[in-house]
MIRO-709491 format. One record per residue: residue in three letters; chain; x, y, z of N, C-alpha, C in turn. Coordinates in pm, 1 decimal. Example, Ala and Ser with C-alpha at 12.3 -4.5 7.8 and 13.67 -1.06 7.14 Angstrom:
BEGIN
  type  mol       npx       npy       npz      capx      capy      capz       cpx       cpy       cpz
   ALA    A    1319.0    -569.0     780.0    1230.0    -450.0     780.0    1320.0    -330.0     780.0
   SER    A    1285.0    -225.0     708.0    1367.0    -106.0     714.0    1290.0       3.0     787.0
//
This chain:
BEGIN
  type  mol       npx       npy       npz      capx      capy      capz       cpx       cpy       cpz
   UNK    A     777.7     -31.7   -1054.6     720.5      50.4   -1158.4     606.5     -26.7   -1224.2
   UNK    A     486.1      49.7   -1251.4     397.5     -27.3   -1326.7     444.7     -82.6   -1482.7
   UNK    A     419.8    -219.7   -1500.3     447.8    -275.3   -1655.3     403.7    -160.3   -1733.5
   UNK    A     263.0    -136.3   -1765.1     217.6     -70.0   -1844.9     247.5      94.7   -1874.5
   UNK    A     338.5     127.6   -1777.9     370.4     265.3   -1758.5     472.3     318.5   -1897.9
   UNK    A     534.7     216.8   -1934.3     615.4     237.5   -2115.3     552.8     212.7   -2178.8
   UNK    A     480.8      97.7   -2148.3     388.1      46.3   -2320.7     334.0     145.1   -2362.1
   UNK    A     221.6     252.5   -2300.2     145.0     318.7   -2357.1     257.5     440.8   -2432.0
   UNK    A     356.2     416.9   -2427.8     411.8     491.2   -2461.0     531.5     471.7   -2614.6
   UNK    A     527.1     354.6   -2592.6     706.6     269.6   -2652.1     645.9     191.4   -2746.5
   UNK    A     696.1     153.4   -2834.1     686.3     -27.3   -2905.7     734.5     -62.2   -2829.8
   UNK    A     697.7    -243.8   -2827.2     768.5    -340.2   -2817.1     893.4    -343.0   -2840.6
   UNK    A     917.7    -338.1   -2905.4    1131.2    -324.1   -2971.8    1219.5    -267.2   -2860.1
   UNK    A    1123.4    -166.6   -2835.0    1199.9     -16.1   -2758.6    1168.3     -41.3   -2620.1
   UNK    A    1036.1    -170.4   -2554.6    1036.6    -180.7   -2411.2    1134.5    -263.4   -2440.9
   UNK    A    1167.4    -376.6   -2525.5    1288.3    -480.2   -2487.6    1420.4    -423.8   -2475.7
   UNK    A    1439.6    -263.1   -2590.2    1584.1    -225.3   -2479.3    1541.4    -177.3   -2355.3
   UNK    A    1437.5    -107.9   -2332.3    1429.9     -92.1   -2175.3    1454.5    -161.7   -2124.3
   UNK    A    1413.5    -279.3   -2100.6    1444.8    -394.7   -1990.4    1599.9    -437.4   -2006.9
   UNK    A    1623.9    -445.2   -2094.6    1769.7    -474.3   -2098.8    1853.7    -397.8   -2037.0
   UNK    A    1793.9    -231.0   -2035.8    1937.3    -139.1   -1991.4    1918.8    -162.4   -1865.9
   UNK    A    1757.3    -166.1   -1860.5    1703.4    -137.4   -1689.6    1701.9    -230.3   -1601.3
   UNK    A    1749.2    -375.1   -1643.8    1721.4    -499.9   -1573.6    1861.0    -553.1   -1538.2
   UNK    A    1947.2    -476.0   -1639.3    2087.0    -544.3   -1654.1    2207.2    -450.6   -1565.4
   UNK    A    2140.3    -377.8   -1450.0    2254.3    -267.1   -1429.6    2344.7    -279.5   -1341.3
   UNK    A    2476.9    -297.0   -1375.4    2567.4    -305.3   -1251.1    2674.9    -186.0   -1255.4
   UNK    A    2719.5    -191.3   -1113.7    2803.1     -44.4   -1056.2    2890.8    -147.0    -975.4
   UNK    A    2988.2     -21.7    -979.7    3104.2     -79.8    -919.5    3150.5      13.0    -720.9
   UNK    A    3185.5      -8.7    -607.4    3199.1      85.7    -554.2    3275.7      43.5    -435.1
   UNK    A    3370.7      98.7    -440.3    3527.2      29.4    -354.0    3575.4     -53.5    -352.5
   UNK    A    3602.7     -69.9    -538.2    3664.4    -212.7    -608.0    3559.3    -342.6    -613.2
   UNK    A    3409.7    -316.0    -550.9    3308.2    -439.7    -545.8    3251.6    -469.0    -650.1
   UNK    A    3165.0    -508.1    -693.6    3057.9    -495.9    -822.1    2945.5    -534.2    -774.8
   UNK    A    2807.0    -464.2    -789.6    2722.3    -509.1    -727.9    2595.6    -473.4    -835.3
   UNK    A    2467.5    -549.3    -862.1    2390.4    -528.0    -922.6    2268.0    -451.1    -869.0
   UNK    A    2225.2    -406.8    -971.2    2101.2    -293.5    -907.6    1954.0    -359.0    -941.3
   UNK    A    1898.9    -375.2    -770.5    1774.9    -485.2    -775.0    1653.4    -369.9    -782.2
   UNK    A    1664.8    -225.3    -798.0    1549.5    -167.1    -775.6    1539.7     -14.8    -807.6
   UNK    A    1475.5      81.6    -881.9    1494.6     186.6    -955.7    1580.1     178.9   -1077.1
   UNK    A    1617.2     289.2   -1151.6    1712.0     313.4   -1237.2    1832.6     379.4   -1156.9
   UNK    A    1949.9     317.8   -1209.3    2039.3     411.0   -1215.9    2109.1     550.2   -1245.2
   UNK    A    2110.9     615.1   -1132.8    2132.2     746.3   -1136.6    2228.8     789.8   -1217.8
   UNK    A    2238.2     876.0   -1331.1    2338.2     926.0   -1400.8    2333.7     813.7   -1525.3
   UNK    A    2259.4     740.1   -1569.1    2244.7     618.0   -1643.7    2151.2     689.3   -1749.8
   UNK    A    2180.2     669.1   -1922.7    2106.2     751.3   -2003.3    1947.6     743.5   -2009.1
   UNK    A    1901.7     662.5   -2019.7    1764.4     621.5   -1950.0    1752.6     674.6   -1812.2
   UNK    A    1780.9     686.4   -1766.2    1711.5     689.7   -1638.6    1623.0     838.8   -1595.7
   UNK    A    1691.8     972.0   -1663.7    1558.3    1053.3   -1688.8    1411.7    1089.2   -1765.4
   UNK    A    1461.0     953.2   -1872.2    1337.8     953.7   -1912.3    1235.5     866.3   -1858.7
   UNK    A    1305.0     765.6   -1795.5    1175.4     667.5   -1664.6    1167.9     744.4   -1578.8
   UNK    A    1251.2     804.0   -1501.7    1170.0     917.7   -1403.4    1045.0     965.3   -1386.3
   UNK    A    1081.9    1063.9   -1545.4     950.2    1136.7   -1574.9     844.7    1115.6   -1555.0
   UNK    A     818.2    1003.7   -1688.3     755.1     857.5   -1705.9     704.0     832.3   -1545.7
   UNK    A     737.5     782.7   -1501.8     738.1     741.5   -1324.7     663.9     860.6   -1224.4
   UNK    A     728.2     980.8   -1250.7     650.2    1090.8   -1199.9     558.4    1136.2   -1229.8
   UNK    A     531.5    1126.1   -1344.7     380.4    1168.2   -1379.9     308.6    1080.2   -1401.8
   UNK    A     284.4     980.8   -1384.2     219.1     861.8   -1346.0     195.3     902.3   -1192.2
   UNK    A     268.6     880.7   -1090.0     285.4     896.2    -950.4     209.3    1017.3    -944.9
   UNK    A     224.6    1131.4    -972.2     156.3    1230.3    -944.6     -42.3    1188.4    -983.1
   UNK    A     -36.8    1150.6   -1115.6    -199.1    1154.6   -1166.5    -248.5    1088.2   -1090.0
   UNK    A    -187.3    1002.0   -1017.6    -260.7     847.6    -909.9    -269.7     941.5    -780.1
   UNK    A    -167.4    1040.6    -740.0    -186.0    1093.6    -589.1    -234.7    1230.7    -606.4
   UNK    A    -245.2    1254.7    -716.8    -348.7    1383.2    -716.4    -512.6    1382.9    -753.3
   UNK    A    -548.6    1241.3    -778.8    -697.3    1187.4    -889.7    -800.7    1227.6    -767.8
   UNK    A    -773.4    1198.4    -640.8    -909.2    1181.9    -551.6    -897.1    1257.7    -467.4
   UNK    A    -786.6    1346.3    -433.3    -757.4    1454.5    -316.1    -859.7    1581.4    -287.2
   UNK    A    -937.6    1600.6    -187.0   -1037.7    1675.9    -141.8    -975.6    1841.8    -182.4
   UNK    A    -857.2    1843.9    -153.2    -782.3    1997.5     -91.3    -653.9    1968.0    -249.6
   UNK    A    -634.7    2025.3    -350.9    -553.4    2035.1    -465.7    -485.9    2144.5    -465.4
   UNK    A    -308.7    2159.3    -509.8    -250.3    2320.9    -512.7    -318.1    2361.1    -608.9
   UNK    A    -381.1    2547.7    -613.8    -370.2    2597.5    -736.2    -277.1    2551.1    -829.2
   UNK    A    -164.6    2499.8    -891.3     -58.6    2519.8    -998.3      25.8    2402.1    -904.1
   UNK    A      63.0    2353.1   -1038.9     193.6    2223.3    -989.0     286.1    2215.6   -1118.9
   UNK    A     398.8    2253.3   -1083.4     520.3    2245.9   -1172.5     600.9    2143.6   -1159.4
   UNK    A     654.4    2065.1   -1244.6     774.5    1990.3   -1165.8     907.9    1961.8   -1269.7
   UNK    A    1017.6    2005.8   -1250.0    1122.0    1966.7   -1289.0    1221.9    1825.5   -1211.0
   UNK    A    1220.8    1749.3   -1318.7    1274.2    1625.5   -1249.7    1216.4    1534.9   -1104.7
   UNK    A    1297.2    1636.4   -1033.9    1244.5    1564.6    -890.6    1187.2    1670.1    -794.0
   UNK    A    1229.0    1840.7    -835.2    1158.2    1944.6    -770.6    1025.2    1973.3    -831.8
   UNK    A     945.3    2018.9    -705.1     800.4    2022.3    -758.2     814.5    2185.2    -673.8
   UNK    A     733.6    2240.6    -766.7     669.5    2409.4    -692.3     502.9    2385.2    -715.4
   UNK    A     448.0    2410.9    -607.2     323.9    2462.6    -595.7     285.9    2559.7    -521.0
   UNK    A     164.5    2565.7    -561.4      67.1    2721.8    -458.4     -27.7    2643.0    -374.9
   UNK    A     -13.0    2671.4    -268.0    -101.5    2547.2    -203.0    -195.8    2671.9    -119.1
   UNK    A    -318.3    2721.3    -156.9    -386.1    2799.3    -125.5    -500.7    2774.3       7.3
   UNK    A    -474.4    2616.5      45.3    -575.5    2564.7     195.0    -560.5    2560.5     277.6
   UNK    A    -440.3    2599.3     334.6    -455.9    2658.2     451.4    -294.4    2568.1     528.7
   UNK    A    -217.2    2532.2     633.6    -129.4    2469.9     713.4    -187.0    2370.0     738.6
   UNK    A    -242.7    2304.1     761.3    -288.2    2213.9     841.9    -333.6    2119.7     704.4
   UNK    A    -373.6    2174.4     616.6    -445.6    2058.7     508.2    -275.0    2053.7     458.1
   UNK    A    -206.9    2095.2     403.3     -63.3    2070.8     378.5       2.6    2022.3     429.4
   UNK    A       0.8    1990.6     553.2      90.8    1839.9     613.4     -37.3    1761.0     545.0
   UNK    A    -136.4    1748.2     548.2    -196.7    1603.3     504.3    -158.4    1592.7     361.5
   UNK    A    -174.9    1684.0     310.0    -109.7    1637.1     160.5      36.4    1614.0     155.2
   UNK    A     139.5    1663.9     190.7     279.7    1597.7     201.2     251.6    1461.2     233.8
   UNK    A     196.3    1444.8     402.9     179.5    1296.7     435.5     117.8    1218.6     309.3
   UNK    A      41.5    1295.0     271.0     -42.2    1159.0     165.8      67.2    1084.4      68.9
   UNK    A     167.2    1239.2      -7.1     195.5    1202.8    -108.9     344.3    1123.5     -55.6
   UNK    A     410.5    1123.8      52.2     498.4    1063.6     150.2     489.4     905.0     133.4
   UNK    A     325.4     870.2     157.1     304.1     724.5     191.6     273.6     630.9      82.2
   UNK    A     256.7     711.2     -36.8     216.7     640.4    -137.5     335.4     528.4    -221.5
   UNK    A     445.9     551.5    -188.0     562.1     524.6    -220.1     676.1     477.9    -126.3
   UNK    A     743.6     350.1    -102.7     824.6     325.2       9.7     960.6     450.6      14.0
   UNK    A    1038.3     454.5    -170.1    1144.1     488.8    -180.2    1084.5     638.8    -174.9
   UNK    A    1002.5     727.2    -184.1     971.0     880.9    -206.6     946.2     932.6    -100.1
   UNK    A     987.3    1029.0     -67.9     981.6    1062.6      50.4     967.0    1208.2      -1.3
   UNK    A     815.0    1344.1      46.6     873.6    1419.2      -9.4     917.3    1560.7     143.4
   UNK    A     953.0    1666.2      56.1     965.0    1739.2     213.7     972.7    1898.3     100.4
   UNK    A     922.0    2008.4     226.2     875.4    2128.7     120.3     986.0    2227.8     252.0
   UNK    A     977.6    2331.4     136.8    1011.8    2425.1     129.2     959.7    2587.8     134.6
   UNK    A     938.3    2622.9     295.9     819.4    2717.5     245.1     907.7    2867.3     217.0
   UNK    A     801.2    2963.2     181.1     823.0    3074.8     142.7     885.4    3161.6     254.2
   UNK    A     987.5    3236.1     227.3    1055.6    3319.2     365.4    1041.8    3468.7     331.8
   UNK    A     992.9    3562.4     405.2    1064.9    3664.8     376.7     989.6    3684.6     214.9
   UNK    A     880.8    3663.9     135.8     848.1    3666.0      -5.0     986.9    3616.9     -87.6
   UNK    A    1035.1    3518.2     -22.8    1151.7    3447.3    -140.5    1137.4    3339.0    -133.1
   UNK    A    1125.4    3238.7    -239.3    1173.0    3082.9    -221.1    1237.1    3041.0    -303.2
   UNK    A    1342.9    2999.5    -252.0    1404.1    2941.9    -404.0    1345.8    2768.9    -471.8
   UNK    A    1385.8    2804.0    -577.9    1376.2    2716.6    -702.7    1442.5    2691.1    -754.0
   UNK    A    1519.0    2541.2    -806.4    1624.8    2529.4    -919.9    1631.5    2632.6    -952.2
   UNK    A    1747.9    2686.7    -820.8    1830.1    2828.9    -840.2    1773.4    2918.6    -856.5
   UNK    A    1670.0    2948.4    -854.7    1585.8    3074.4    -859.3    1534.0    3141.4    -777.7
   UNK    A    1521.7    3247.9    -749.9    1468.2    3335.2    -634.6    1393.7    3365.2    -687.9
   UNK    A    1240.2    3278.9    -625.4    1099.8    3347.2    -683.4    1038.0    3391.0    -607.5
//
């Protein structure tokens, strides 16, 4: 994660509990204990608000210079909806793009069937 990605956001006070919750995390899993060297912990109270934080950062960096842009980009958490109006072929390059920018992100779409797609549960 970039350092500066809380500051612009946090005091000082409030990055030092960050680092503390976020630096200090251990889980337990078939009686083991093991520490967590990388992301936040899932289900951990922090950890949707670095997400965010994290995603929209990630997005402004892989959307700043792109030739071909969706009309409209929504995103809840980790689902994203867009209108991607350029055609098949420029849309694998943008998945690929936004695929490589990141070791742990991987993304993968969902197209429209039949005029239905769902959405965090929604039939739009």
């Amino acid at each position: 994660m970039k350092k500066n990605l809380l500051r612009q956001h946090f005091s000082e006070d409030i990055l030092a509990l960050f680092r503390h919750v976020l630096v200090y995390t251990y889980f337990s899993v078939g009686g083991r204990f093991y520490e967590q060297i990388d992301g936040v912990a899932m289900g951990s109270r922090p950890s949707a608000v670095i997400a965010n934080f994290f995603m929209e950062d990630f997005e402004e960096r892989a959307l700043a210079h792109l030739t071909y842009k969706p009309l409209c980009w929504f995103r809840c958490v980790d689902d994203t909806f867009i209108i991607w109006p350029h055609g098949t072929e420029n849309l694998e390059r943008f998945l690929d793009h936004f695929s490589e920018l990141h070791r742990n992100i991987q993304f993968i779409i969902e197209m429209e069937k039949v005029d239905h797609l769902p959405f965090l549960d929604v039939d739009i």
